[in-house]
C-alpha positions as CSV (number, residue, x, y, z in Angstrom):
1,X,0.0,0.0,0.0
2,X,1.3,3.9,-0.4
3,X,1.3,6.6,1.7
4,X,0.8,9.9,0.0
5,X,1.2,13.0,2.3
6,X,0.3,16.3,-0.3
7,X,1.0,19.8,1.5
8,X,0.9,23.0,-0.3
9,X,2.9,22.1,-3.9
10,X,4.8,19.2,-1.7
11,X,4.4,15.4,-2.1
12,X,6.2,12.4,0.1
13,X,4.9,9.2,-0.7
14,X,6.3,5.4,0.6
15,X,5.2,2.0,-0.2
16,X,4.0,0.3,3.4
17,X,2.9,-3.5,4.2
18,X,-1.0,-2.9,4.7
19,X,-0.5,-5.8,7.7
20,X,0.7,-2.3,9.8
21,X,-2.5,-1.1,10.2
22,X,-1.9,1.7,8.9
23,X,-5.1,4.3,8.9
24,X,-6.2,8.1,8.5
25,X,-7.1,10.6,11.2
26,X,-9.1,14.2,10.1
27,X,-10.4,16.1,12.6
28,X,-11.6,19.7,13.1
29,X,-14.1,22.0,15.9
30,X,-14.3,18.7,17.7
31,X,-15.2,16.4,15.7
32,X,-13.3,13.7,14.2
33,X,-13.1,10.6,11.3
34,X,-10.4,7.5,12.2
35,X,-10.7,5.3,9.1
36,X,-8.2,3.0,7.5
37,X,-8.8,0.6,4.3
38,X,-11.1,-1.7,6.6
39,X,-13.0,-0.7,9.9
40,X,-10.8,-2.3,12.7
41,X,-11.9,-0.4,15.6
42,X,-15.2,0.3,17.7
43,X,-13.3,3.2,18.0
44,X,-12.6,4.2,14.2
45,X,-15.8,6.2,12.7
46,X,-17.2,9.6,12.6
47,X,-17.8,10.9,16.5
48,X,-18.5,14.4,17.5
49,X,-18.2,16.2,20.6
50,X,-21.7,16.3,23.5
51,X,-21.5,19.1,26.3
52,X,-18.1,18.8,28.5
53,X,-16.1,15.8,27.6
54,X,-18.3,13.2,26.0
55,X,-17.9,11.7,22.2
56,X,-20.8,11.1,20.8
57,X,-20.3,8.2,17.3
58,X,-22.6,9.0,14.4
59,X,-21.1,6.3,11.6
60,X,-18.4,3.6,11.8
61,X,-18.1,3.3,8.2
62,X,-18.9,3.9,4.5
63,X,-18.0,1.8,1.9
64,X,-18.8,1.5,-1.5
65,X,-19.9,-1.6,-3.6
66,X,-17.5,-3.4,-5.7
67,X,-14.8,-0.2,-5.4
68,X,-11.8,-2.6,-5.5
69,X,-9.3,-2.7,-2.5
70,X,-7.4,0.1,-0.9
71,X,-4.3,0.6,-2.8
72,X,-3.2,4.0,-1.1
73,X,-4.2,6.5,1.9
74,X,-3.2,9.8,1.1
75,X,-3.1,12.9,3.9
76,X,-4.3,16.2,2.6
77,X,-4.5,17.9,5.5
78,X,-7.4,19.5,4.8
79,X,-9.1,16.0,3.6
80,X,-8.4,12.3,3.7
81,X,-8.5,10.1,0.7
82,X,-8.8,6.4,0.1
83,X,-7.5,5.5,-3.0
84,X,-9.1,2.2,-5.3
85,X,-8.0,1.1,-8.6
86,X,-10.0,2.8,-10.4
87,X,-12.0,5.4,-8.0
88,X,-11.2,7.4,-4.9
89,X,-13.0,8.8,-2.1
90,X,-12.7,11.7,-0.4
91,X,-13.5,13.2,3.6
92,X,-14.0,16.3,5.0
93,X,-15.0,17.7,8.4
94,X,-17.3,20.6,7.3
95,X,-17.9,21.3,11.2
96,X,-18.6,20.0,14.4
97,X,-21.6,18.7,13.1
98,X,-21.1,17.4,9.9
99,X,-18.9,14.9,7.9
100,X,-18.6,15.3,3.8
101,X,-18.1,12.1,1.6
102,X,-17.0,12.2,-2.2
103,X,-16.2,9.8,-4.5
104,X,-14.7,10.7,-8.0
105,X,-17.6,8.9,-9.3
106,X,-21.2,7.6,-8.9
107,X,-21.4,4.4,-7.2
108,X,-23.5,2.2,-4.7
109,X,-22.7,3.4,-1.4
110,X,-23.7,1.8,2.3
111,X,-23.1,4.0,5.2
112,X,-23.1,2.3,8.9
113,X,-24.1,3.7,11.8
114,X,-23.7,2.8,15.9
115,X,-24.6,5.8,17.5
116,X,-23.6,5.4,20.9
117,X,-21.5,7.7,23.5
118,X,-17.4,6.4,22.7
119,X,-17.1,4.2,25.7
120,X,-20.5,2.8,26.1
121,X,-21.6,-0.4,23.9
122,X,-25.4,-1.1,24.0
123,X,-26.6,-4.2,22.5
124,X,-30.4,-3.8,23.7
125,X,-33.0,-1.3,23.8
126,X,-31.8,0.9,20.7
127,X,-33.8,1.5,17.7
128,X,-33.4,3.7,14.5
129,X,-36.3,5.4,12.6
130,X,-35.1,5.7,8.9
131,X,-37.3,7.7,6.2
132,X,-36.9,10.1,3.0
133,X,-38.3,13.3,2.7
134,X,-37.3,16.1,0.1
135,X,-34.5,15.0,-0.8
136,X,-33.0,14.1,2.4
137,X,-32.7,10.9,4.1
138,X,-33.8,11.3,8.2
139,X,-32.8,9.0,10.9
140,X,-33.8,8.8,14.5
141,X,-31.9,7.4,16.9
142,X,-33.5,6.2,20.5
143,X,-31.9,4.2,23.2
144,X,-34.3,2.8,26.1
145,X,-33.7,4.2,29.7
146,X,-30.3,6.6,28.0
147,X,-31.5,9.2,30.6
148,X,-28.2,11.1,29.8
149,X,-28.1,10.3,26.0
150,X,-31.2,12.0,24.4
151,X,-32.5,11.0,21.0
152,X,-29.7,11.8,18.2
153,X,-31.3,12.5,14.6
154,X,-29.1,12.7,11.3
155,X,-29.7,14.0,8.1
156,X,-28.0,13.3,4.9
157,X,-28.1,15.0,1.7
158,X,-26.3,14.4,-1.8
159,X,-26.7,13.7,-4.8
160,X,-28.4,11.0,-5.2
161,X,-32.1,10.8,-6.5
162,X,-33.6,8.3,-4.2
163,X,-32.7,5.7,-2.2
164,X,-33.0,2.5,-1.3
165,X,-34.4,1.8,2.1
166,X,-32.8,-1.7,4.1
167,X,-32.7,-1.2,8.0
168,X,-30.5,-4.2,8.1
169,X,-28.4,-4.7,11.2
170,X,-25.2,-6.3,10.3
171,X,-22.2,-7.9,12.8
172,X,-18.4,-5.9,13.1
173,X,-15.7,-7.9,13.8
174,X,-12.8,-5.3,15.2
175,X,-9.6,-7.0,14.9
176,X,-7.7,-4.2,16.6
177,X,-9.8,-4.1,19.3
178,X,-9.5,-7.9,19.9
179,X,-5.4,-7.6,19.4
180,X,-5.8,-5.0,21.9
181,X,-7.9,-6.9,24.7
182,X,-10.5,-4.6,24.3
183,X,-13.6,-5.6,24.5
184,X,-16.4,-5.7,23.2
185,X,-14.5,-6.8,19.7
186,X,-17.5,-7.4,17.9
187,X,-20.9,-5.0,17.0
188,X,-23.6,-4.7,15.6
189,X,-24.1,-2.3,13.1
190,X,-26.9,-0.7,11.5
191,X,-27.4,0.0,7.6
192,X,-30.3,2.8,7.1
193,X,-30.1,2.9,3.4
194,X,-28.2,2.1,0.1
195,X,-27.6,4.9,-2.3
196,X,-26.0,5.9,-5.8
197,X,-24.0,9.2,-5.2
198,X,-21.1,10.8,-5.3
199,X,-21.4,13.0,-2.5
200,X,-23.1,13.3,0.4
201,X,-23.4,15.4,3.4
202,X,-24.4,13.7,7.0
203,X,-25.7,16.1,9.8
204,X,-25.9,15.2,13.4
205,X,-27.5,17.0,16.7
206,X,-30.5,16.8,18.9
207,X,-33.3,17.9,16.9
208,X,-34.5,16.7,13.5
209,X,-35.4,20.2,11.9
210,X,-32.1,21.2,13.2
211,X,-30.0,18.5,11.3
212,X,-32.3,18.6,8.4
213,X,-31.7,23.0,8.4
214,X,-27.8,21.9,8.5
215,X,-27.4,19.6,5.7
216,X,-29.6,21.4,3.1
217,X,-26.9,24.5,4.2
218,X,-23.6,21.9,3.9
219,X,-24.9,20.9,0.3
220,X,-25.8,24.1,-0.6
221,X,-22.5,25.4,0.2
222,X,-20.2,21.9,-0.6
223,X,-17.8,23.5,-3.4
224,X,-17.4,26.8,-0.9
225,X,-16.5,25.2,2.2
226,X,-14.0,22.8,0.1
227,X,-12.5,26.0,-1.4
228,X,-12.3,27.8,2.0
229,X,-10.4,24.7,4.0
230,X,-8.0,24.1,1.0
231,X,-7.2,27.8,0.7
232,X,-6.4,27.8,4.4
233,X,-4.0,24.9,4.0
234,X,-2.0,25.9,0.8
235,X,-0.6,28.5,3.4
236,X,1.8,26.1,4.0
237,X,4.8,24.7,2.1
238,X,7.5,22.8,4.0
239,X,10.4,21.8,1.5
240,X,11.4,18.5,2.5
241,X,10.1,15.2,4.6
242,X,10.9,16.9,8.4
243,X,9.0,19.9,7.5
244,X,6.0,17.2,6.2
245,X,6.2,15.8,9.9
246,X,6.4,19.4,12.0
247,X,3.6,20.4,9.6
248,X,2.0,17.1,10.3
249,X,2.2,17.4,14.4
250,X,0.9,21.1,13.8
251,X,-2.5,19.7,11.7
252,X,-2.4,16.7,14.1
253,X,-2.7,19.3,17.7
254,X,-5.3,21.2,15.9
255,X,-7.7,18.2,15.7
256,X,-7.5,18.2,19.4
257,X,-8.5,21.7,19.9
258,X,-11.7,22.5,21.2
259,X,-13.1,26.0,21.2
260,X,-17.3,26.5,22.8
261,X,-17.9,30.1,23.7
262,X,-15.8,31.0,26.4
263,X,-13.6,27.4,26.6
264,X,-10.9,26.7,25.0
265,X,-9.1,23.1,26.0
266,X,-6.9,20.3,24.5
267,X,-7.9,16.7,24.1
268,X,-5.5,14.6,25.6
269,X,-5.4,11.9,22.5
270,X,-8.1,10.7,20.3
271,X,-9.9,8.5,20.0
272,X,-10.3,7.1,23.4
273,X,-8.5,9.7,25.4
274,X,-10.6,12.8,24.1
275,X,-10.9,14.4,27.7
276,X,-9.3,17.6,29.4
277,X,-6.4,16.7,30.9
278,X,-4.4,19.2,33.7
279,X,-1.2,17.3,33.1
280,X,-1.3,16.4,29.4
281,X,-2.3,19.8,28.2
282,X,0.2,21.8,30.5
283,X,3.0,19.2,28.9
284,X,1.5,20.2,25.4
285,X,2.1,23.7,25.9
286,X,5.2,24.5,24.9
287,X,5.2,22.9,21.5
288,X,1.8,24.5,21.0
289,X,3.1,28.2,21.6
290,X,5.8,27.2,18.7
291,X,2.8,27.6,15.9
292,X,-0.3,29.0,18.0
293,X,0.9,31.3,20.8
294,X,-2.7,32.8,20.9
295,X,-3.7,28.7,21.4
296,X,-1.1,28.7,24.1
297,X,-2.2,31.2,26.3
298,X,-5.8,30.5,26.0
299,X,-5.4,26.7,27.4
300,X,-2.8,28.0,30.4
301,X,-5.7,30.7,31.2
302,X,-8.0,28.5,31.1
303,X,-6.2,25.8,33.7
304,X,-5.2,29.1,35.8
305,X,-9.2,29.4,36.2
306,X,-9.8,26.1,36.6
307,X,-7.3,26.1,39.5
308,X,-8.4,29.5,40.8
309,X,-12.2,28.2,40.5
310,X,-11.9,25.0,41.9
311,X,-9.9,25.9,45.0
312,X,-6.8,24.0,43.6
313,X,-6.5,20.9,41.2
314,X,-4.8,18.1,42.5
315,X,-6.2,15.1,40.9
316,X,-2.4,14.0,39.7
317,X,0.9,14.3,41.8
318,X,2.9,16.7,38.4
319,X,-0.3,18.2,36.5
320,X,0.0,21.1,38.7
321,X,4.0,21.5,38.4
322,X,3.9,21.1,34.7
323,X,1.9,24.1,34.5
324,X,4.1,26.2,36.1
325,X,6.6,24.8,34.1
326,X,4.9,26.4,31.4
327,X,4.2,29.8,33.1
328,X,7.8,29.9,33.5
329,X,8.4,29.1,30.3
330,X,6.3,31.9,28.5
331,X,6.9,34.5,31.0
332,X,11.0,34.4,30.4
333,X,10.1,34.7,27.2
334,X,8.2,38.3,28.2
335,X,4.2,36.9,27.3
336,X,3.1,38.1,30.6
337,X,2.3,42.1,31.4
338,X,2.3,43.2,35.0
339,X,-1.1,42.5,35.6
340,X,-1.3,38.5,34.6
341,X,2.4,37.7,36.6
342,X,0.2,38.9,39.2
343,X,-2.8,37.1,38.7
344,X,-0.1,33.9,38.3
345,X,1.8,34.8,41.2
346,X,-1.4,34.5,43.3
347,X,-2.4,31.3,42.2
348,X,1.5,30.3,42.6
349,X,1.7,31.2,46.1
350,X,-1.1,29.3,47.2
351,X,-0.9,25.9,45.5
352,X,2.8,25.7,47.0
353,X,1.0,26.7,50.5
354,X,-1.5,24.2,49.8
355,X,1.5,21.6,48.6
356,X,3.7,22.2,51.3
357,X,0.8,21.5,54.0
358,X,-0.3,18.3,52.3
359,X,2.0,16.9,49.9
360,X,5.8,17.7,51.9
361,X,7.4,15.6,54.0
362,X,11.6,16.8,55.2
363,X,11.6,19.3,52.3
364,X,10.8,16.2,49.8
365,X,7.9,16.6,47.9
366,X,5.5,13.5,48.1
367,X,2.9,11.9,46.5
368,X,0.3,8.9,46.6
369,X,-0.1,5.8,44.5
370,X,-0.8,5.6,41.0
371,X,-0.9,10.0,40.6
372,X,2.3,10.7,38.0
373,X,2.5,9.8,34.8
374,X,3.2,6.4,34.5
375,X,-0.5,6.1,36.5
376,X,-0.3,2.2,36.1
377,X,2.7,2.0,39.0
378,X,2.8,2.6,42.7
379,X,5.5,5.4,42.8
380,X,4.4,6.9,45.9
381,X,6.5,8.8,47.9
382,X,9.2,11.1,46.4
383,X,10.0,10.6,42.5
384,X,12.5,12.4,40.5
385,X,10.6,14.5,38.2
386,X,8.3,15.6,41.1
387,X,10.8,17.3,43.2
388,X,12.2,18.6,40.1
389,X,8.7,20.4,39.0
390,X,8.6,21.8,42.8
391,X,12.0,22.9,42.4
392,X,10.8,25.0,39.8
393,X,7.9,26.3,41.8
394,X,10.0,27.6,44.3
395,X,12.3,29.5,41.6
396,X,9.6,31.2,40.1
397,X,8.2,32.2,43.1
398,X,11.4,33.6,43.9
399,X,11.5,35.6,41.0
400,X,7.4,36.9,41.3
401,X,8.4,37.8,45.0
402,X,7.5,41.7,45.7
403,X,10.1,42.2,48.3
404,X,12.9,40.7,49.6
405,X,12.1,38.5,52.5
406,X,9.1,36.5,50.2
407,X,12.0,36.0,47.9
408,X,14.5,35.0,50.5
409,X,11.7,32.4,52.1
410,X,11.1,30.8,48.2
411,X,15.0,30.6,47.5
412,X,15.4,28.9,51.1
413,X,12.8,26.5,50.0
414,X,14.6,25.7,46.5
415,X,17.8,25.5,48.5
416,X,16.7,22.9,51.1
417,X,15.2,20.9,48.4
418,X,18.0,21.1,45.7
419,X,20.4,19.8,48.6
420,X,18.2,16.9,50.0
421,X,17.5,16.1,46.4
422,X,21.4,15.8,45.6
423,X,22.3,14.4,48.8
424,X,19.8,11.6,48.9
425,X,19.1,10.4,45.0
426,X,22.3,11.2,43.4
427,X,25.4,9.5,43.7
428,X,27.8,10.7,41.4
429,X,27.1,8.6,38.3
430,X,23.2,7.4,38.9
431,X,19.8,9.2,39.7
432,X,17.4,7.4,41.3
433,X,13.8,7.3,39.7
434,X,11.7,7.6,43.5
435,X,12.1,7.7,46.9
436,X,10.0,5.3,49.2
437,X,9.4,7.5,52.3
438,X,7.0,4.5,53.7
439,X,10.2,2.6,53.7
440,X,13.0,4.6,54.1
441,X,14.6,2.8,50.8
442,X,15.5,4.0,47.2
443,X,14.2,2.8,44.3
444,X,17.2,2.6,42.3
445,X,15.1,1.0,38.8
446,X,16.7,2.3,35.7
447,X,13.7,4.9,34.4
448,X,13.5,7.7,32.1
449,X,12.2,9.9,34.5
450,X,15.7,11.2,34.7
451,X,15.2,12.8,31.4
452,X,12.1,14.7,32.8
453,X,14.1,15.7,35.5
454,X,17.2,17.2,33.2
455,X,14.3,19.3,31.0
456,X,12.7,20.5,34.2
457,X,15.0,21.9,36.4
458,X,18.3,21.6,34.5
459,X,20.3,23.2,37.3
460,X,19.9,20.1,40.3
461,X,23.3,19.4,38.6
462,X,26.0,20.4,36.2
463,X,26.3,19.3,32.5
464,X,29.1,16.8,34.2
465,X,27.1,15.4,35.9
466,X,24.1,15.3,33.6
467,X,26.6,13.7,31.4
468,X,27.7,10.6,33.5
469,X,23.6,10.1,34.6
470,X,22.5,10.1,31.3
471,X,25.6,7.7,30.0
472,X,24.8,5.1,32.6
473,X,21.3,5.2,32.0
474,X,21.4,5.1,28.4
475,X,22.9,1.7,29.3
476,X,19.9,0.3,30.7
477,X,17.0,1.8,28.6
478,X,18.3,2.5,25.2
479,X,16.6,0.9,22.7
480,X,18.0,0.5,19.5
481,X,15.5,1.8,16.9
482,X,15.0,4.7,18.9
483,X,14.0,4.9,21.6
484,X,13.9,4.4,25.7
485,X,12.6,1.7,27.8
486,X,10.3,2.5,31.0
487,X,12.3,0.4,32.9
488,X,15.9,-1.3,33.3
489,X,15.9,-4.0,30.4
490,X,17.5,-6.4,32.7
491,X,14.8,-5.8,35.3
492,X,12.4,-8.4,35.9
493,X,9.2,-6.6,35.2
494,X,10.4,-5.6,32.1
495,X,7.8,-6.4,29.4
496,X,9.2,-5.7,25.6
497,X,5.8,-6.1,23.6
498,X,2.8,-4.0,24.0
499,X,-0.2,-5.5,25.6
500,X,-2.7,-3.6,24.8
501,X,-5.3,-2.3,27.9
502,X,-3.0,-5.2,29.9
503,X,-1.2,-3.2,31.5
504,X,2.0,-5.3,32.0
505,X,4.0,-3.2,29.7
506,X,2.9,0.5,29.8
507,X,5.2,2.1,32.2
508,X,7.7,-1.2,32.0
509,X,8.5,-1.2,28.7
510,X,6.6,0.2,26.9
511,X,8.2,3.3,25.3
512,X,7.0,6.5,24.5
513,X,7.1,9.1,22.1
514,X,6.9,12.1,24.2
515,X,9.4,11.1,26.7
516,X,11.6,10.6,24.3
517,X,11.9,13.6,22.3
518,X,12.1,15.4,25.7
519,X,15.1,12.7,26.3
520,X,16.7,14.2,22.4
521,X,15.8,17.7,23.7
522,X,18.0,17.7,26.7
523,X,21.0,16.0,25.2
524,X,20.7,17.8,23.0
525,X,21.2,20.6,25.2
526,X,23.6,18.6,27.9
527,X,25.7,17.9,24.8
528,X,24.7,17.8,21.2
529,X,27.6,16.3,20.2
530,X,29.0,13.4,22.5
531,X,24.5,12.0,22.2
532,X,24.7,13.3,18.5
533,X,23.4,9.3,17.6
534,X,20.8,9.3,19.9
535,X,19.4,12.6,19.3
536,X,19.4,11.9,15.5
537,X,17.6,8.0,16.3
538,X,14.8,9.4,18.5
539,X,14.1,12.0,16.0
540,X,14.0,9.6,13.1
541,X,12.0,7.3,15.1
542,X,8.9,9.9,16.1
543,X,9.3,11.8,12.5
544,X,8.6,8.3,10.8
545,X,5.6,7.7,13.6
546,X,4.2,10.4,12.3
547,X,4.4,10.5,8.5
548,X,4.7,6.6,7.9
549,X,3.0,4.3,11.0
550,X,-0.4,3.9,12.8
551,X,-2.9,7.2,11.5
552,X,-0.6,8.8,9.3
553,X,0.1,12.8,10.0
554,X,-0.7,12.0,14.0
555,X,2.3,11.2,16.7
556,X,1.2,7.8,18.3
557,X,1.6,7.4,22.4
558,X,3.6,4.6,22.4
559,X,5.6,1.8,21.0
560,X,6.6,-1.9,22.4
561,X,10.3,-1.7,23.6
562,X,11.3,-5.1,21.9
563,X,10.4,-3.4,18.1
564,X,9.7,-0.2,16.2
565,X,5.8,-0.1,16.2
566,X,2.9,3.1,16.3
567,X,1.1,1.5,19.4
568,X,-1.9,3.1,22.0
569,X,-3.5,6.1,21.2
570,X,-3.1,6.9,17.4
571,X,-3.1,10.6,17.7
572,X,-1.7,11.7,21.3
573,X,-1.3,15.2,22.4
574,X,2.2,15.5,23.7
575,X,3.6,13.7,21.8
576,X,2.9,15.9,18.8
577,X,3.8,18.4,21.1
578,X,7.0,17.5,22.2
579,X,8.0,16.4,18.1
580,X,7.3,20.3,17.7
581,X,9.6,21.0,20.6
582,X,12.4,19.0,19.2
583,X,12.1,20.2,15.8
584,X,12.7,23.3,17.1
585,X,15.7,22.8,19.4
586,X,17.2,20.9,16.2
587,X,16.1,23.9,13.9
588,X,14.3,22.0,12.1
């Protein structure tokens, strides 16, 4: 099979083996299509966005009749194509409501839907109401007792001149889902109707004059709302394959983006980790502000009221540090005015309060089970990272004091810490990855949470030093496609394939694709040179994640330590956001 990747006047294409699962990812206001050249996935389909953080699935597929197999996928950008012998088809996201089909000719076409909230799986007590009425077919949706999920209409509009009514249910089998221990692997699915067109319009909400108002405008308008998303994306031109992977993770975080009046927040990864997510946004920043400053700021705002409304958000042991990370970040780089540092400054002052009265033990700042973010482990107590992202609490607070003796007391704080962190995990050539305050013991498990450490709070010790930690360590985790193991290969629980929602591998083994371009990123920075090979492997490793593995033009969360594989969530946040990072400190 080829992959075609088309930006601006710019073309990459590569021959894959269709056995990698390889599939397509468009999203855009919220809403989003996963497809590939077969439906493998309860999870792949059309899905739009309900009120908060709830996904809502309108179709699983479309296919047409006796089309030929899928001999290419090709990113647009803008669209998605599937490409058959002698026919393509074409997908759009017209808006948070509506999802465009084309084909470049009339054909039979079957749509399926399984309307159903993304994590829930109903196999009783849901019924669909199909009919045809000027023009349009109309579909109901009702599911018994769904006190939370009202009845979901969809209208669809094209051109075809009839159709063909069959309200036949017919059974999925999702072989990525069974691969994945996921259950349920198998669904059934509902056909309304069977068509000849060549382009149709489907339009979901909660009220049938609604969706039937919306598609007559979305067909009305087809050719100008194509026009207007391909103009916007022939803005960009990138010369070469890394510029076709930045751009990529660019379109990629955009898909994620949700703006609703006054809220504007990240998903964390689609398509089953489409919530809000303290930590995972905060980490996302950064690479954000390197495209969408304006994105940036509105997503740190938006936690800084969250934490202000909420009197504090603790629900993980490093969301909160990481976004102080980031308001550290943009205001050295001067995106505060007096008034904001302020604003920051207040809510600064009182989460350390709040996490020196409940989360400090001797200077060491401690956590419970199962709150960083390898969430599958019991690292409570004191971890590396953690006292890294209070370290950097106290030295911005220090530098947001308004006299000298706040600015004293918050440099006394980083002090104490910096020494007792020094003194108690470091000893000369390792790190350790946590401190078990329960048991007075180090956990002395080779992790890459070292690497964290090194991009948070670069100064707990010199470049020497950085150097010998990250030499040894490199020892233990480096894998050679790539990338870095969660854990010491030689350690017992190390686990080198994947296991899908086992969670046997995920934080040992398992390696992923954000922590690893934040690895590249500070040896780079430690010293570009004497890591040149690793930098130039990790890089190679996400770039081709992106542009050649799992949905094309999205950074993947993972891949299985033993091999080079796009595993977990196909399109993850920070990952993307991290690439974008990297390709910046390589100047790329």
């Amino acid at each position: 099979m080829e992959l075609i990747h088309n930006l601006g006047r710019k073309t990459i294409k590569k021959t894959v083996d269709p056995a990698n699962g390889v599939s397509l990812m468009l999203g855009g206001a919220g809403s989003y299509l996963w497809t590939g050249p077969i439906a493998v996935s309860r999870y792949q389909g059309w899905f739009f966005g309900l009120e908060g953080s709830r996904m809502l699935k309108i179709i699983d597929d479309i296919q047409v009749e006796n089309g030929g197999d899928i001999v290419a996928l090709e990113n647009n950008f803008w669209n998605i194509k599937k490409i058959r012998p002698d026919m393509f088809e074409t997908f759009y996201i017209f808006g948070s409501d509506c999802l465009a089909y084309e084909s470049s000719k009339f054909a039979s076409v079957r749509f399926f839907l399984d309307i159903k909230e993304s994590y829930k799986n109903p196999e009783i007590g849901h019924s669909y109401q199909v009919r045809c009425e000027d023009n349009l077919i109309l579909i109901k949706y009702h599911l018994e007792g769904a006190v939370q999920l009202p009845d979901v209409f969809l209208a669809v509009a094209g051109d075809f001149d009839g159709a063909k009514i069959k309200q036949e249910w017919i059974r999925r089998d999702y072989e990525f889902d069974r691969r994945r221990g996921s259950a349920p692997w198998q669904r059934w699915v509902f056909v309304p109707a069977e068509l000849n067109a060549s382009k149709l319009v489907f339009a979901a909400g909660g009220s049938e004059d609604d969706v039937a108002k919306a598609a007559r405008s979305y067909w009305r308008d087809f050719e100008k709302i194509k026009w207007g998303l391909c103009q916007e994306q022939a803005k960009q031109s990138p010369a070469e394959e890394n510029g076709t992977a930045k751009c990529s993770a660019q379109n990629a975080l955009r898909f994620l983006v949700v703006k609703k009046e006054a809220f504007t927040g990240l998903r964390a990864g689609l398509p089953w980790f489409f919530q809000f997510w303290q930590r995972d946004e905060a980490v996302s920043l950064a690479g954000l502000d390197r495209f969408d400053p304006k994105l940036a700021r509105d997503i740190f705002w938006e936690q800084i009221k969250e934490l202000t409304d909420n009197n504090f958000h603790f629900d993980t042991a490093d969301g909160i540090g990481w976004l102080f990370l980031r308001a550290a970040g943009l205001y050295a780089n001067g995106k505060f005015n007096f008034k904001e540092i302020a604003a920051i400054n207040d809510s600064l002052q009182n989460s350390i309060d709040w996490l020196l009265k409940n989360s400090t033990q001797n200077n060491l700042a401690v956590i419970n089970a199962e709150k960083t973010w390898m969430d599958s482990l019991d690292r409570s107590g004191a971890g590396i990272e953690i006292q890294a992202l209070r370290l950097n609490m106290y030295a911005l607070a220090a530098d947001f004091a308004a006299d000298k003796k706040q600015k004293a007391h918050y440099l006394e704080l980083e002090k104490n810490l910096k020494n007792d962190t020094r003194m108690l995990f470091f000893d000369g050539k390792n790190l350790a990855d946590r401190f078990d305050v329960g048991n007075n013991k180090l956990d002395l498990a080779a992790r890459p949470n070292i690497f964290l450490a090194a991009y948070i709070y670069p100064d707990l010790l010199s470049k020497n030093e950085w150097t010998a930690v990250f030499e040894n360590a490199l020892g233990k985790l480096w894998l050679d496609w790539g990338g870095l193991s969660t854990i010491d290969k030689s350690d017992p629980r190390y686990c080198g394939c994947d296991r899908g929602e086992n969670p046997a591998a995920y934080h040992n083994g398992d390696s992923w694709f954000w922590v690893n371009n934040i690895a590249a990123i500070v040896l780079s920075r430690v010293d570009k040179n004497r890591f040149k090979d690793y930098i130039e492997k990790i890089f190679e490793a996400s770039k081709n994640d992106i542009l050649w593995n799992g949905a094309i033009g999205c950074a993947s969360e993972i891949s299985s330590a033993q091999s080079y594989e796009s595993s977990g969530c196909p399109n993850q946040a920070w990952s993307n956001a991290t690439f974008l990072e990297l390709c910046a400190e390589l100047k790329i």
